[in-house]
C-alpha positions in Angstrom: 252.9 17.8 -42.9 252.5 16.0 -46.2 253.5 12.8 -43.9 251.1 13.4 -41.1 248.4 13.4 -43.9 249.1 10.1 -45.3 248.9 9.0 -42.1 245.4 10.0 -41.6 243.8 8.6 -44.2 245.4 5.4 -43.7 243.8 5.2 -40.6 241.1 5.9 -41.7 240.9 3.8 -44.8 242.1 1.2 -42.0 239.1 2.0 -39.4 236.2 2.4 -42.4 237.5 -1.2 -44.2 237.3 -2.9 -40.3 233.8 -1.7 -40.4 232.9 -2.3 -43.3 233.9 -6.0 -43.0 232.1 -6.5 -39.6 230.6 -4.8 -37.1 230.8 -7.8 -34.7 234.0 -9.9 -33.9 234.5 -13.4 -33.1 235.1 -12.7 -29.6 231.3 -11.7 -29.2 231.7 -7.5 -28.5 230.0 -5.0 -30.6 232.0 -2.7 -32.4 231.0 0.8 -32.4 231.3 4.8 -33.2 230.9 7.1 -30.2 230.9 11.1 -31.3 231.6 13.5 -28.7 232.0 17.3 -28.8 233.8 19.4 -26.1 235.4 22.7 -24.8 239.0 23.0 -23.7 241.0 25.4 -21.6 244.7 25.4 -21.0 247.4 27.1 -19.8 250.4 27.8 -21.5 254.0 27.0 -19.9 255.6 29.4 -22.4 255.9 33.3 -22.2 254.5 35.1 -24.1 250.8 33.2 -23.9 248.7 33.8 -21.0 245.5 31.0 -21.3 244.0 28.8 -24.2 240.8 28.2 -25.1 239.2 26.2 -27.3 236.4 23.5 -28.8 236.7 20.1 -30.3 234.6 17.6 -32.1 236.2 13.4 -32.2 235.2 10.5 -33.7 236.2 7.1 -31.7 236.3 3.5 -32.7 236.0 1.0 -30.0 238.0 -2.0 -31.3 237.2 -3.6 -27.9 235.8 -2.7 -24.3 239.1 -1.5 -23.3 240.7 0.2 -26.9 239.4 2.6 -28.8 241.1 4.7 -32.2 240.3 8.4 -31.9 240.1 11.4 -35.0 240.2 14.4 -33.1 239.4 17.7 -35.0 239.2 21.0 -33.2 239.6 25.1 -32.9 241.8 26.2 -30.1 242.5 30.3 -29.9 246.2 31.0 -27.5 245.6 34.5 -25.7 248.4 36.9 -25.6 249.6 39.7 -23.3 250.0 42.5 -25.5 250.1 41.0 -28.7 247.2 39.9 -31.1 245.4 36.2 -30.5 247.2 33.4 -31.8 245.0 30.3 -33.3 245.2 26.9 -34.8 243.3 24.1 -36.0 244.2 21.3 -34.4 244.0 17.5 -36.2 244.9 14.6 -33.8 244.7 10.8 -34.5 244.9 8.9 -30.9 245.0 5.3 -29.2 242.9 4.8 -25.9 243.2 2.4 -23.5 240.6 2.3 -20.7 241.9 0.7 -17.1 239.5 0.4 -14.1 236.3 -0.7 -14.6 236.0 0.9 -18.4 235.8 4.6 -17.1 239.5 6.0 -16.3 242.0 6.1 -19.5 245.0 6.5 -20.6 245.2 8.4 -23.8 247.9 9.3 -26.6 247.3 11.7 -29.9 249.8 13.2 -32.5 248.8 15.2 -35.7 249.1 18.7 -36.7 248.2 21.8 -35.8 247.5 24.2 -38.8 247.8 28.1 -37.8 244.9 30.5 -39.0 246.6 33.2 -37.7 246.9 36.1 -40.6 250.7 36.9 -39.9 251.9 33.6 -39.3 251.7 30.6 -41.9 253.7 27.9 -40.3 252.4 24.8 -39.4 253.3 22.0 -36.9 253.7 18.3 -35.2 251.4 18.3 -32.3 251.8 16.0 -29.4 249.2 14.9 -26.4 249.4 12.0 -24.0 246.3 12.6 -21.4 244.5 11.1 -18.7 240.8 11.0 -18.2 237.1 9.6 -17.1 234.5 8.5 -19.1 231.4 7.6 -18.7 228.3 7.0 -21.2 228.1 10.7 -21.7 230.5 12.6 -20.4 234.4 12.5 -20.7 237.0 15.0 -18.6 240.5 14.5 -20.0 243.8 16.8 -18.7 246.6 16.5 -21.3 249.7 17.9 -21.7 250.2 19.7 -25.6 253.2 19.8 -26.9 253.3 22.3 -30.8 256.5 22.0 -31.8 257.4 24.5 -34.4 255.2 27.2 -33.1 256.8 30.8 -31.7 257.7 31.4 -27.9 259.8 33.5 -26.0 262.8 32.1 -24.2 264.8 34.5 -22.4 263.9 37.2 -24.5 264.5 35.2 -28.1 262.1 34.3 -30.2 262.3 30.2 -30.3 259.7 27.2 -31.1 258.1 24.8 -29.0 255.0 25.8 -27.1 253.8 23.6 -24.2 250.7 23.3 -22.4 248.4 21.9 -20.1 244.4 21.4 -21.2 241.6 20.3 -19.4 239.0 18.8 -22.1 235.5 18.7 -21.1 232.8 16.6 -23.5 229.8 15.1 -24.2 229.6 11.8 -26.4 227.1 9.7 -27.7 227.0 6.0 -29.7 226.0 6.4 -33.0 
């Protein structure tokens, strides 16, 4: 995890220092800050979850009209059959490419995912290449979520490396 920290805030050192610099390129486009906050719901591809749901809050740099740098912060809570909740706070830095017209994009975050679960204290990488439409307010993203040290059940053993599908739902604003 120690890694995955350096590499935040060198991104952001890098993203704060572009600003800071200039918030206009040569090439004429305004660069800018958008904020959005949304709710997620997933579903889990691995026993012993049944549904995840959670809220987010991310901070995107446009770099141009068609790429944008992401910080995504968030609290997502994993439901369990029979079990107590499972939760984690997830922290993603992400690369967005918009295609068509500025509105659909293509999306990819990695970071880690920090459990606040009482009994569990382990940690991990998180993964999440999505799709999604924007527009000036609202975003809908589905990505797939791949944790890669935390617990599932694989025919009957206790292994690592939950996957799962979320639908992100947001509203964003220029700041």
């Amino acid at each position: 995890m120690k890694n995955t920290t350096k590499i935040l805030i060198a991104l952001f050192v890098f993203v704060y220092s572009n600003v800071a610099m200039s918030q206009q390129s040569d090439d004429g486009y305004n660069r800018n800050f958008k904020f959005g906050v949304g709710l997620n719901g997933g579903l889990p591809l691995n026993e012993p979850y049944d549904f995840n749901a959670g809220a987010d809050v991310r901070l995107q740099y446009n770099i141009s009209s068609a790429y944008s740098l992401c910080l995504t912060a968030g609290y997502n809570n994993l439901f369990l059959k029979d079990e107590a909740d499972f939760s984690y706070v997830p922290v993603k830095v992400g690369y967005k490419t918009f295609l068509f017209k500025n509105e659909f994009y293509v999306m990819g975050e990695i970071g880690g995912a920090f459990s606040t679960t009482k009994d569990y204290n382990e940690n991990s990488m998180i993964f999440c290449p999505s799709v999604g439409y924007a527009t000036k307010y609202v975003d809908i993203s589905l990505r797939y979520e791949f944790l890669k040290n935390f617990p599932i059940m694989k025919d009957g053993v206790v292994d690592n490396g939950l996957a799962q599908l979320m639908v992100r739902l947001a509203y964003g604003f220029s700041l």
